[in-house]
VEXDREN-2710 file (C-alpha; in Angstrom, 1 decimal):
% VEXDREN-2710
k/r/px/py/pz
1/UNK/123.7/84.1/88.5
2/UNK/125.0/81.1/90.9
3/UNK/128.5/81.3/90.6
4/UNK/129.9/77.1/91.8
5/UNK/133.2/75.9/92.0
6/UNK/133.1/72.2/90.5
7/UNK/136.3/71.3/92.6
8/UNK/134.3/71.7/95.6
9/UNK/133.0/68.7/97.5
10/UNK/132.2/65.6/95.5
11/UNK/133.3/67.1/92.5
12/UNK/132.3/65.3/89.9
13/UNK/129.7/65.4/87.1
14/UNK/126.5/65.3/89.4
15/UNK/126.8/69.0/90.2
16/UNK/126.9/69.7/86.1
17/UNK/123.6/67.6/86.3
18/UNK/121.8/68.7/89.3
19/UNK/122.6/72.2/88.2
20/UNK/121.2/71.9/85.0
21/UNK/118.3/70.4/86.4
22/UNK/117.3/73.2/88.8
23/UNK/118.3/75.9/86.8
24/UNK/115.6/75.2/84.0
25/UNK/113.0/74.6/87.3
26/UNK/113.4/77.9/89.2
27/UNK/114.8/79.9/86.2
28/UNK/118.1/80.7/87.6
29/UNK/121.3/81.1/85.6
30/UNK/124.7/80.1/87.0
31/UNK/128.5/79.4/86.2
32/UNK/130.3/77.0/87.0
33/UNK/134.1/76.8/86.9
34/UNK/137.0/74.0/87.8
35/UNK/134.1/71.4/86.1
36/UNK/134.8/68.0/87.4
37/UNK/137.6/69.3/89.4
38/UNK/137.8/66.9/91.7
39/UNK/138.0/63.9/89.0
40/UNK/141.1/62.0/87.5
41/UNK/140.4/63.5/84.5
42/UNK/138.8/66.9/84.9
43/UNK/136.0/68.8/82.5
44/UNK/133.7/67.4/80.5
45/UNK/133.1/64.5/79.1
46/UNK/131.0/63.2/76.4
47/UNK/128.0/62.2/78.7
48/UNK/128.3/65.2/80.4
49/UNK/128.9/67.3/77.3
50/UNK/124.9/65.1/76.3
51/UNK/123.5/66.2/79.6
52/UNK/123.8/70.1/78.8
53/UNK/123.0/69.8/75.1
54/UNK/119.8/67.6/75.9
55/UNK/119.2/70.6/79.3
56/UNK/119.5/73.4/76.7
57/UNK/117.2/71.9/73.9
58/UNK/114.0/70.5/76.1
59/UNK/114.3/73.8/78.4
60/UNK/115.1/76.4/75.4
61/UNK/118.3/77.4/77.0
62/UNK/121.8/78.5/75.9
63/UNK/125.3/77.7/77.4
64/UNK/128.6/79.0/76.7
65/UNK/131.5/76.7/77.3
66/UNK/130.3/73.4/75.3
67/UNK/132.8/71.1/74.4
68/UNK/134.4/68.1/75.5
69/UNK/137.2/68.4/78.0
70/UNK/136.0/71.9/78.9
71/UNK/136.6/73.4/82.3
72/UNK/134.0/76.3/82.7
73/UNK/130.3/76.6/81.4
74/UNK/127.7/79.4/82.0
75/UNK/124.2/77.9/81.4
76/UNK/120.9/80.5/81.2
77/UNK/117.5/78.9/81.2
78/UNK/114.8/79.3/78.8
79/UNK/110.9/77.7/79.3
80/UNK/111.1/73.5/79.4
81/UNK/108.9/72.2/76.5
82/UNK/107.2/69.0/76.6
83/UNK/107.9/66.5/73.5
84/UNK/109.4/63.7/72.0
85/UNK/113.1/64.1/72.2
86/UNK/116.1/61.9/71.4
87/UNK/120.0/62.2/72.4
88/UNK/122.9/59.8/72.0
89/UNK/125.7/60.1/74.0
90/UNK/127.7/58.6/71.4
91/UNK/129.9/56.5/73.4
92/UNK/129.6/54.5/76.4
93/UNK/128.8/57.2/78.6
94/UNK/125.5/56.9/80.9
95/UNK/122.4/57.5/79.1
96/UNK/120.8/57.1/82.7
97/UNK/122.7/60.2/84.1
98/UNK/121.3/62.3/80.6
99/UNK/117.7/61.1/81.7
100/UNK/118.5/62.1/85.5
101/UNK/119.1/65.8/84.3
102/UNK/115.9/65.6/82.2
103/UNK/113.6/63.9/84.1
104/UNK/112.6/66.2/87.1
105/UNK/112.4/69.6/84.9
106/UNK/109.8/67.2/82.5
107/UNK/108.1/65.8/85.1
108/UNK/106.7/69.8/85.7
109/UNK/106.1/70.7/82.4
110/UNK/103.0/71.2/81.3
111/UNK/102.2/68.2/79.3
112/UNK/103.6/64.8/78.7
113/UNK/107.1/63.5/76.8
114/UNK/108.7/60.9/75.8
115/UNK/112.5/60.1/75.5
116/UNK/114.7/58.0/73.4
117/UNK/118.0/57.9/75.1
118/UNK/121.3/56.0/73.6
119/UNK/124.4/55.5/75.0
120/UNK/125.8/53.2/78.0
121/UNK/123.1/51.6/80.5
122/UNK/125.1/49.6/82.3
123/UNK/128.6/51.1/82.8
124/UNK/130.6/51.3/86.2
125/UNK/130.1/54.7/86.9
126/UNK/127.0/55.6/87.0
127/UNK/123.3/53.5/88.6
128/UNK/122.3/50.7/85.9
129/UNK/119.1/51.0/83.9
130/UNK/117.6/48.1/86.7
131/UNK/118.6/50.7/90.0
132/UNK/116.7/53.4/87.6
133/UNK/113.6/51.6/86.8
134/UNK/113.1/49.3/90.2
135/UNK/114.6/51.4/92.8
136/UNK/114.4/55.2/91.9
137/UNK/111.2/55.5/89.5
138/UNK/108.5/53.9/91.8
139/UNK/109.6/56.6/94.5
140/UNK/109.3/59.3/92.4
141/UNK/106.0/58.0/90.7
142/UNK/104.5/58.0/94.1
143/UNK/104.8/62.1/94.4
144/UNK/102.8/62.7/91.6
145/UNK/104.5/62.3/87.8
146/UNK/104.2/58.9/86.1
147/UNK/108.2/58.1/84.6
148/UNK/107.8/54.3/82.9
149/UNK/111.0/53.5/81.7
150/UNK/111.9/50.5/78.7
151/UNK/115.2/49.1/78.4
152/UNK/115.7/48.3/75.2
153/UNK/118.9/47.0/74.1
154/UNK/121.9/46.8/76.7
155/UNK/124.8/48.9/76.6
156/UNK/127.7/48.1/78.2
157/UNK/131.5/49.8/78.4
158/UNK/133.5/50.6/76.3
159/UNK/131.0/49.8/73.4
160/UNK/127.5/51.5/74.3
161/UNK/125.1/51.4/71.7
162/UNK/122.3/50.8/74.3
163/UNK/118.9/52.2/74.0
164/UNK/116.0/53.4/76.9
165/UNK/112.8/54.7/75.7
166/UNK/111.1/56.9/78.6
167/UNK/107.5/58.0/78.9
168/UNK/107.0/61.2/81.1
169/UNK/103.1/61.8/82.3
170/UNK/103.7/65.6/84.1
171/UNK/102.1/66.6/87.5
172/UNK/101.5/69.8/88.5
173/UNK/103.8/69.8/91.6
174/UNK/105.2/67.1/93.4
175/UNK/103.3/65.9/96.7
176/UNK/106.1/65.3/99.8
177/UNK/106.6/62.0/101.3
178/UNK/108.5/60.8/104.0
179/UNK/110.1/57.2/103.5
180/UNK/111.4/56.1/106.7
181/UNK/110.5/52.5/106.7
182/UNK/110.7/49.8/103.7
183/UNK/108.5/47.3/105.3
184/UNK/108.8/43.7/105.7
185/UNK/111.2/41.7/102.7
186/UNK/109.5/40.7/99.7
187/UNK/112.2/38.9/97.8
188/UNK/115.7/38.5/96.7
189/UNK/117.7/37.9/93.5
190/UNK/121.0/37.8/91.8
191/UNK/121.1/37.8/88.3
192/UNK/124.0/37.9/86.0
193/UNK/124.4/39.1/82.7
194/UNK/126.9/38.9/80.1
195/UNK/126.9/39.2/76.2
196/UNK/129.9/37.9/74.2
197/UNK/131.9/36.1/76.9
198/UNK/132.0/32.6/78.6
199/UNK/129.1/31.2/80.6
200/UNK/131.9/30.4/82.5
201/UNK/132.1/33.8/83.6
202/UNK/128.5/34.3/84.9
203/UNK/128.8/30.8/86.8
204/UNK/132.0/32.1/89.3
205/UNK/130.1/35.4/90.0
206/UNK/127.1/33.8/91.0
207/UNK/128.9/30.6/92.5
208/UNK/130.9/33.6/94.9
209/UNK/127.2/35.5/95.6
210/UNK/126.3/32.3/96.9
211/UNK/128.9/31.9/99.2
212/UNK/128.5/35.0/100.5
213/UNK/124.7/35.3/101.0
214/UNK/124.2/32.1/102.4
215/UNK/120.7/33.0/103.2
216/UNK/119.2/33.3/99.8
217/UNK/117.7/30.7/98.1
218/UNK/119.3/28.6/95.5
219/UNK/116.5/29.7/93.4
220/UNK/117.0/33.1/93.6
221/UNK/119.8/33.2/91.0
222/UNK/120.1/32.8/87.4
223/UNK/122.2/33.3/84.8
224/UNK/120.5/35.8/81.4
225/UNK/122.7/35.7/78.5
226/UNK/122.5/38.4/75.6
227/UNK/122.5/38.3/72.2
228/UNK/126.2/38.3/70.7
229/UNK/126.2/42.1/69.0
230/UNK/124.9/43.5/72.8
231/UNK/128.6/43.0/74.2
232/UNK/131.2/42.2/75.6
233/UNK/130.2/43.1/79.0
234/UNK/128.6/41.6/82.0
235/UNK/126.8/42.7/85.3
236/UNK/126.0/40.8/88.6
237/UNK/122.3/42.3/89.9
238/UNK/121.9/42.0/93.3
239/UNK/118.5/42.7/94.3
240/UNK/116.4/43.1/97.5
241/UNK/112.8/44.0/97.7
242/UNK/110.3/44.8/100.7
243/UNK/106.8/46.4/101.0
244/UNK/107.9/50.2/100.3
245/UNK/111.6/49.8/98.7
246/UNK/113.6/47.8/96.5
247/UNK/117.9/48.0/96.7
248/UNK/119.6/47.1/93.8
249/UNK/123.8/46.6/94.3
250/UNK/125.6/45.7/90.9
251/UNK/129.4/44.4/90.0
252/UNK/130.3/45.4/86.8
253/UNK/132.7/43.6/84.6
254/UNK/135.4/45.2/84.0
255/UNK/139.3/44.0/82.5
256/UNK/141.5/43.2/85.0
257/UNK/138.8/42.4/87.5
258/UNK/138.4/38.6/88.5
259/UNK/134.6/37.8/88.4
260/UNK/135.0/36.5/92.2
261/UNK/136.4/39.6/93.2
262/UNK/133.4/41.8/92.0
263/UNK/130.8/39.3/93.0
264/UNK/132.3/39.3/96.2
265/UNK/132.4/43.4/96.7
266/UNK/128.5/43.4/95.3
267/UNK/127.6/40.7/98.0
268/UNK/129.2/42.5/101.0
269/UNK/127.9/46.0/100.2
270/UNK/124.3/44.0/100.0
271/UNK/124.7/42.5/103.4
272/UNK/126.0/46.0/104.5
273/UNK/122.4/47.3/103.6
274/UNK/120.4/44.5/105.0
275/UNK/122.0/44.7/108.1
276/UNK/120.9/48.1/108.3
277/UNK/117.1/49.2/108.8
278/UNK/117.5/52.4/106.5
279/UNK/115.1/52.9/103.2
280/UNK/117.7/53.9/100.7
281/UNK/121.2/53.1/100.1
282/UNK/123.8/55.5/99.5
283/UNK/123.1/55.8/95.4
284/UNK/119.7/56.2/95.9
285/UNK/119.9/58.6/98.8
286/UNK/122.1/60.6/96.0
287/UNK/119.0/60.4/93.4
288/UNK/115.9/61.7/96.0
289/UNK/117.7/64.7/97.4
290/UNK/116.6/66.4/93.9
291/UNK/112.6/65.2/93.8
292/UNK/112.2/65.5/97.8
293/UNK/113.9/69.4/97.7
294/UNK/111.5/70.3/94.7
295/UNK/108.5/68.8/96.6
296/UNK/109.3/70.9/99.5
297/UNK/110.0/68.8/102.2
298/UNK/110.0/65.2/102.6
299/UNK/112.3/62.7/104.7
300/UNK/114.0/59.2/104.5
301/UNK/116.4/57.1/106.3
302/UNK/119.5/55.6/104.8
303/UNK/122.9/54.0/105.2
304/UNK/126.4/56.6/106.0
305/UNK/125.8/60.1/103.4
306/UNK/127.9/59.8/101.0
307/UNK/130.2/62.7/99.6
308/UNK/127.9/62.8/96.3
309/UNK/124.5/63.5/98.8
310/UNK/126.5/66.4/100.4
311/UNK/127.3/67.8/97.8
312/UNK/124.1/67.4/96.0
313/UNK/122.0/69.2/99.3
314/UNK/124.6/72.0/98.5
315/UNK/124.1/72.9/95.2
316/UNK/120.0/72.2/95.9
317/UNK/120.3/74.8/98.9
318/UNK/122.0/77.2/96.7
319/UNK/119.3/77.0/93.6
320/UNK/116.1/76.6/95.7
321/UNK/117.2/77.6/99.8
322/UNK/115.5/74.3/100.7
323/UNK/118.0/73.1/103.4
324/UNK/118.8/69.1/104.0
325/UNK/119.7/68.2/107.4
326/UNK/121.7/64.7/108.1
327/UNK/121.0/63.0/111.3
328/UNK/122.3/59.6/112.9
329/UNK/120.3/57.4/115.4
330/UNK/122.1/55.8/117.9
331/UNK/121.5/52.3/115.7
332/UNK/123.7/54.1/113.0
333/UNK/121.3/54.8/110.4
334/UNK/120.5/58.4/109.2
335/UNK/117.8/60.5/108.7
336/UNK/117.5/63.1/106.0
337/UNK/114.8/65.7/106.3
338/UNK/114.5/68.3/103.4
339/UNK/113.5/71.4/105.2
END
């Protein structure tokens, strides 16, 4: 059994996640105590508390320790099963962070599923259901598995109630690709969407986008407003696509927070990215760790690590030995080589 202190490096929820998720792959049990250690509010929460439940009923597993606000778990693996499954997180927690856990141990199963996942899909800690679908999925669909995800009703925080329905076509290993050049740009866009607020609200994050990526064109933005019952809530989308990658930065709504202020953040960290030549950015360096280690090798280049990818190549070095090594180029992007 793997024994992991959640304190430990990034400390959050991921290593609950990625734990589960290679634990019902290789068939190894582990532990882990201090859960979310390093977080404001430590243990688990109802998202996480989904993750597990959803781990242990698709992969026939048990795990001691399963309730909310609980500090220590011990998971054991059974045999993944394909099927049709559906969890709801029940509040506004990530159903996107429920489908990461599930989605690698399905994609090696040994026949196809599908997934009806309720809960929060657009929520300020964790990659909307856009990043998931546009950025993450057409990487992972190129080693092999075919993921096609549906958004079907928004759900924003603190309400939830959204809904993505997954389909999950299985290979029988995933075939390693290096990703160390996105090509030539494509397109841009920055959309906002709100439900149950002021247009007025939509208009000043995209009026500040503007001012702040004075390169994109005026028709790259637009303004999609949801039925009524799918809010309150809002996001800015800021995307960027070229011949091998698409980048997706987003600025949540959130109280207290002037719609400037997060239109501004969303537009620097996109000019941050396109200044750089790297592939991913630091979210979706976070998400390919997981599918590059389980291919066994495989390489990209990205913006600064974050604290959530080093922790991540931890936890996969301790489950599968597969080793990711961090390297920056003298123009300041990085390199990571599974190994």
């Amino acid at each position: 059994m793997i024994i992991i202190d959640g304190s430990e490096g990034e400390g959050g929820g991921q290593v609950v996640r990625n734990s589960c998720a290679l634990s019902l792959i290789t068939g190894t049990p582990f532990r882990i105590t201090n859960v979310r250690g390093g977080r404001e509010k430590p243990g688990l929460m109802r998202q996480h508390l989904t993750a597990v439940e959803a781990a242990c009923r698709i992969g026939g597993a048990s795990c001691d320790g399963l309730a909310i606000g609980s500090g220590e778990i011990a998971f054991t693996p059974g045999t993944v099963v394909p099927g049709e499954y559906h969890f709801a997180v029940g509040s506004a927690g990530s159903a996107g962070l429920v489908l990461q856990t599930l989605s690698m141990p399905l994609a090696l199963a040994g026949g196809p599923s599908r997934l009806v996942l309720e809960g929060g899909t657009h929520n300020m800690m964790a990659p909307p259901f856009d990043f998931i679908d546009r950025c993450f999925l057409p990487i992972v669909n190129r080693m092999g598995p075919r993921i096609e995800a549906r958004l079907i009703r928004h759900g924003f925080y603190p309400r939830g109630g959204g809904r993505i329905e997954v389909d999950i076509t299985p290979a029988p290993r995933l075939t390693p690709i290096d990703c160390l050049d996105r090509g030539a740009p494509t397109g841009v866009t920055a959309s906002a969407v709100f439900a149950s607020l002021p247009f007025d609200v939509a208009d000043r994050m995209l009026a500040t986008a503007r001012r702040h990526l004075p390169d994109w064109p005026d028709s790259a933005f637009s303004a999609r407003e949801l039925p009524v019952d799918q809010g309150p809530g809002t996001i800015l989308l800021l995307e960027a696509s070229f011949e091998h990658a698409t980048e997706i930065v987003s600025g949540f709504g959130k109280l207290g927070v002037s719609a400037e202020s997060l239109a501004k953040k969303a537009a620097q960290r996109m000019t941050g990215y396109l200044a750089s030549d790297a592939f991913a950015g630091p979210y979706l360096a976070d998400q390919l760790l997981l599918p590059f280690a389980l291919a066994g090798r495989g390489s990209f280049t990205t913006v600064k690590p974050s604290q959530h990818s080093r922790t991540a190549a931890d936890i996969i070095e301790r489950f599968t030995g597969r080793m990711c090594r961090f390297d920056q180029a003298e123009t300041g992007v990085w390199t990571v080589r599974v190994l």
